[in-house]
N, C-alpha and C positions, 0 to 999 in steps of 0.2 A: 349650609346650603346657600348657595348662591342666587344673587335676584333673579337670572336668567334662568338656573332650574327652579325658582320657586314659580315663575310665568308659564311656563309649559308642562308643569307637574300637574300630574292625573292617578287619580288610586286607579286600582285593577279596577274594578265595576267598570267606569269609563274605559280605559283601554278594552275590554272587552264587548263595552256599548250596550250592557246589561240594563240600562239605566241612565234618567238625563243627566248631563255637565252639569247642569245650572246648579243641582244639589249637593254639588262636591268643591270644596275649594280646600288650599293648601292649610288655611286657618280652622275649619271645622274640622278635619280629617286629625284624630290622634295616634301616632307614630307608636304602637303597641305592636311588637313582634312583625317589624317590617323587616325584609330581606330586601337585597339585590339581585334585581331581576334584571333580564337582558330585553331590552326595546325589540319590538316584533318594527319598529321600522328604519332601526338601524343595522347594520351586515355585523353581526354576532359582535360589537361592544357592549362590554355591561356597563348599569348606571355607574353614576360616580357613589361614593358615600353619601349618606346623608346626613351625616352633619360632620364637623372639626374631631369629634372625639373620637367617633369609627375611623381616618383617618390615621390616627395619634396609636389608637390600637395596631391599627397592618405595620405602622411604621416599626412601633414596638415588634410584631411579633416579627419584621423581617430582621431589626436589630440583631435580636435574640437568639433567632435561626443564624444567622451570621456567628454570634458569639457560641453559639454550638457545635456550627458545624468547624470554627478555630479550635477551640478544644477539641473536639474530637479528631483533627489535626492534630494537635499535639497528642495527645492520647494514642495515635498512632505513632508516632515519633517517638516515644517514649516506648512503646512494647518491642519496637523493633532494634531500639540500643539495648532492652531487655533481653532480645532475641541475641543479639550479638551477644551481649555478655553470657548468656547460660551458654553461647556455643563453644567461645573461647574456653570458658570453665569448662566444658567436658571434654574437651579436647586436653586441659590441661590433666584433670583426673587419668584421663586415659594413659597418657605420656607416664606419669606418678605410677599407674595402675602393671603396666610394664617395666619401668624400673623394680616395683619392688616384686615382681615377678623375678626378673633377672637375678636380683638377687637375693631371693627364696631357691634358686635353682644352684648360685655359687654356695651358701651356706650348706646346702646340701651335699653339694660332691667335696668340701672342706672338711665337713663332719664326717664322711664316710671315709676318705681319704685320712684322718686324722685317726677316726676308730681303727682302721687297718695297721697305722703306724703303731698305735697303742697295741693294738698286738701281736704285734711284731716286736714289739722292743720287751714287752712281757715274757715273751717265750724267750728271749736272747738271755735276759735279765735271771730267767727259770737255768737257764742252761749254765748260767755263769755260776747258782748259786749252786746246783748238782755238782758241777765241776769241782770249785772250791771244796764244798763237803766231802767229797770224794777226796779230793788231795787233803785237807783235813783228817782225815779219818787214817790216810797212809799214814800221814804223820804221827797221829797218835800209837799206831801200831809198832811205829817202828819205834817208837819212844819205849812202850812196855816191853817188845821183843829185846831193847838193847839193855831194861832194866831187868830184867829176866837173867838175861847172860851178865849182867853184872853180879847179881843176888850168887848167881851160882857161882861166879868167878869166886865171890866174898866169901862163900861158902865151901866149896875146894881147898881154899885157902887157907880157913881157919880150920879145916880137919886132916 
């Protein structure tokens, strides 16, 4: 407190004229759960602090509030490269998410297209092996038919 407000300093009883001056001064008065009050004859300033340490405290807590509200600053700048990045990523997922779409849809029409070829070449492969058997079989026929007319030729022959 300063020697000019410790000169014009008054508890509430005097401001309010409850009681004489002459009983109250700045040295009998003990400073127990004193607020800051605004002067009924100043136009709405409040007092100043009352002592260095009240002071020391606003400055700290405007400090503080200061260093809060930069973090929290940053803390916004930081959710929002957050934000950017999950958007990129899901955009990139998405992109991923169509490619292997696409080609779940070419594996598909390759594998059906393929089955089809498989049988198709099945049945050609079927066809080739009947065919053969079949001329196999001539063959064998005409083998025993020509050994038949031979047995009899050998046989005419030797009687």
């Amino acid at each position: 407190m300063t020697a000019d407000h410790k000169v014009k300093w008054q508890c509430e009883k005097c401001i309010n004229k409850s009681h004489e001056k002459d009983k109250c001064s700045i040295e009998n008065f003990s400073f127990v759960n004193v607020t800051q009050r605004n002067r009924s004859n100043q136009s709405g300033a409040s007092a100043p602090p009352l002592s260095s340490m009240g002071a020391d405290v606003s400055v700290d807590l405007v400090i503080e509030m200061r260093l809060l509200q930069a973090e929290m600053i940053s803390v916004r700048a930081e959710m929002q490269e957050v934000r950017s990045v999950i958007l990129s990523l899901t955009s990139a997922v998405g992109a991923c998410n169509s490619r292997i779409s696409d080609l779940a849809t070419r594996m598909e029409a390759i594998e059906s297209r393929q089955c089809q070829q498989v049988t198709n070449d099945v049945l050609a492969l079927e066809g080739t092996i009947t065919g053969l058997q079949s001329e196999l079989n001539d063959r064998v026929q005409d083998m025993l038919c020509n050994d038949c007319i031979s047995d009899s030729a050998t046989i005419f022959l030797f009687c």
